[in-house]
Structures are given as structure tokens and as C-alpha cells.
C-alpha positions as CSV (number, residue, x, y, z in Angstrom):
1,X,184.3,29.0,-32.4
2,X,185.6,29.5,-35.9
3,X,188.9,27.5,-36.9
4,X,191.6,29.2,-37.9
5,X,192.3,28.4,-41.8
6,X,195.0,26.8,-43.3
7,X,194.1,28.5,-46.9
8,X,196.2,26.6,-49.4
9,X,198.8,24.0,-49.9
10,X,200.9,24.7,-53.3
11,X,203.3,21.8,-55.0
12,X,206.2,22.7,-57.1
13,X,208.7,21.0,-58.9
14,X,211.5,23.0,-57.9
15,X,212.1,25.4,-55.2
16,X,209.1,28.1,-54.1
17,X,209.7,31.5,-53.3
18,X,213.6,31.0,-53.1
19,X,212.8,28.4,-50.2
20,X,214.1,24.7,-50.9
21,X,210.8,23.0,-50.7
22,X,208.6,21.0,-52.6
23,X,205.5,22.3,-50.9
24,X,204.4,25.4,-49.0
25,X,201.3,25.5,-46.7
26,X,199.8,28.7,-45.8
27,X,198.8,28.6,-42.2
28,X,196.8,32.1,-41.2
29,X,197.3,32.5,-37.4
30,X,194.6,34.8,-35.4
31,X,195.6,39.0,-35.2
32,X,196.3,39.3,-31.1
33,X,193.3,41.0,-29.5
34,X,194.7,41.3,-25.8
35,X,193.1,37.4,-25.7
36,X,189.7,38.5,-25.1
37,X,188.9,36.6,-29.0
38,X,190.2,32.7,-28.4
39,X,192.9,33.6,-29.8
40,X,195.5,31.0,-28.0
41,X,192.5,28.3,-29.3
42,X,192.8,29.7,-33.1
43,X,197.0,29.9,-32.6
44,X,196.6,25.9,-32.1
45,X,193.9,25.2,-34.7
46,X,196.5,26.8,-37.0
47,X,199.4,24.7,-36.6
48,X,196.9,21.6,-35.6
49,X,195.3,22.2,-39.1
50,X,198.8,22.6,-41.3
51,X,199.9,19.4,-39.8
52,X,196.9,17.5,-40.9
53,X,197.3,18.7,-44.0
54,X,201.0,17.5,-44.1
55,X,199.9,14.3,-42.8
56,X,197.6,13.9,-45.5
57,X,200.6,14.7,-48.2
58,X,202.4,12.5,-46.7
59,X,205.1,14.9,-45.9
60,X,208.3,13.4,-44.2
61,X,209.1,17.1,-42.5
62,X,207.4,20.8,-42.0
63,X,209.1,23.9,-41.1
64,X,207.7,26.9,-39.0
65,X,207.5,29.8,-38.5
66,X,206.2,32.1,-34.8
67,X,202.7,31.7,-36.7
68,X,201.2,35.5,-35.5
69,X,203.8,37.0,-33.7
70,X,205.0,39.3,-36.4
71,X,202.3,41.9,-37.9
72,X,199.7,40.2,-35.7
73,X,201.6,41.0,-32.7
74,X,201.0,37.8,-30.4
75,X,203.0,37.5,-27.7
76,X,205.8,35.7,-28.8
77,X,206.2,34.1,-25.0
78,X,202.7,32.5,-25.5
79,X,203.1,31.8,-29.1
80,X,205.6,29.5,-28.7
81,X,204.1,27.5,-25.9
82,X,201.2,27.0,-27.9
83,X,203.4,26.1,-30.8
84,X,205.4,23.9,-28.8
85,X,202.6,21.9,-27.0
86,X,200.4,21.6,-29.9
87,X,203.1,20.3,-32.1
88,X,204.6,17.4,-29.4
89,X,200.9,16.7,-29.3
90,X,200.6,15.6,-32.6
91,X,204.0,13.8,-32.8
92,X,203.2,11.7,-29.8
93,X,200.6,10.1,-32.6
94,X,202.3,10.7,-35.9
95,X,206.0,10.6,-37.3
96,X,207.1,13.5,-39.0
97,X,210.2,15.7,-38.4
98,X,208.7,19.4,-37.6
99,X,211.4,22.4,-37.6
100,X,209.7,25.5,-35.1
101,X,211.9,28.0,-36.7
102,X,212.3,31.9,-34.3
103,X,214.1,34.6,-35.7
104,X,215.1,37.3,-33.6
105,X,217.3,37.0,-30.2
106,X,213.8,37.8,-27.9
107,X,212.1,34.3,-29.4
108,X,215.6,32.7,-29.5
109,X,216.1,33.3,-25.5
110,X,212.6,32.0,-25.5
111,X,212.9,28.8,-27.2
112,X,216.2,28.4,-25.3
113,X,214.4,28.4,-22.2
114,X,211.7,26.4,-22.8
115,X,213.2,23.5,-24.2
116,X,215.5,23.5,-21.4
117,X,213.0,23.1,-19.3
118,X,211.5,20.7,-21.3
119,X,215.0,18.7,-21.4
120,X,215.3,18.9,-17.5
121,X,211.8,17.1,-17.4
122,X,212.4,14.5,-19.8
123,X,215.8,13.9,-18.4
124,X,214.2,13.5,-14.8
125,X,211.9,11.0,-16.1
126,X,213.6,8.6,-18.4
């Protein structure tokens, strides 16, 4: 299985392309095949691999995007499950703030689903 890449990490001084941020990883997500390619493996490699490499810059916080779900076309339902679960897995072992940022009212409904469902659980045990 080939990993997905995380191509580059670039550090600036002052804001990067009219974003505030010090740093900007580019995190290439897999192009949706109908699943038949491991794509929902590559989706998590992605975001796995862009939070190493935050780890290892000692970041504080990372934002991100629906990796794939725009020109890729990945279904933005499974995207962000993936997203979801492979991010909480990495913050049960590391502390960083991570921002999943959606951007249209579909992923928005989504996301508001989801992480009521996820509140209900956590609610129900603790």
C-alpha cells in the first residue's frame, strides 16, 4: 500500500497565502475511486502523516480542511469520519489543539451530527 504524502511543510515569518499562520503543511489526500483503491486507508495516512509532521515542529495547533472531498470528490460523509476518528486517535496520545474546518451547509449538517453523536456517547459515559 502506498502512503499518502504529506509533500511539504513551509515556515514563514508573517502570514502565508493571506492565512494567519506561521506554517502551512500540504497534505495530498487520495482522488475517490468508488473505494475500490484503499482510498479510506490513504484519507487516514494523510491526516495521520500531517500530524506527525506537526508533532515534530512542535506545533501547539493545526487547522483542516475535508482533505479530498473537493476536486477529488470523496464522499464528504466518509471523509469526515475518517477525519474525525483518525484525529481523536492521535490526540488520545499527543496534546495539540486540531481545528477540522467544513465549508459548505452539506459537511456542516454532517459535522453537526456526528459530534452530537459523539457528545451523547461521552456524556453517557463520564
Amino acid at each position: 500500500m502506498r502512503s499518502a504524502a504529506v509533500r511539504l511543510a513551509i515556515r514563514s515569518s508573517h502570514w502565508v497565502f493571506n492565512l494567519p499562520a506561521a506554517w502551512i503543511i500540504h497534505a495530498v489526500g487520495p482522488v475517490w475511486q468508488s473505494g475500490q483503491a484503499n482510498e479510506a486507508a490513504l484519507l487516514a495516512d494523510a491526516y495521520r502523516n500531517a500530524l506527525s509532521l506537526a508533532k515534530t515542529y512542535q506545533l501547539e495547533a493545526v487547522t483542516f480542511p475535508l482533505i479530498s472531498t473537493g476536486i477529488y470528490q470523496f464522499p464528504k460523509d466518509q471523509a469526515l469520519q475518517i477525519a474525525v476518528a483518525t484525529i481523536g486517535s492521535f490526540l488520545l496520545e499527543n496534546d495539540m489543539t486540531v481545528y477540522l474546518v467544513v465549508y459548505d451547509k452539506a459537511s456542516f449538517n454532517l459535522s453537526e451530527h456526528l459530534f452530537t453523536s459523539i457528545k451523547a456517547f461521552i456524556d453517557s459515559i463520564y
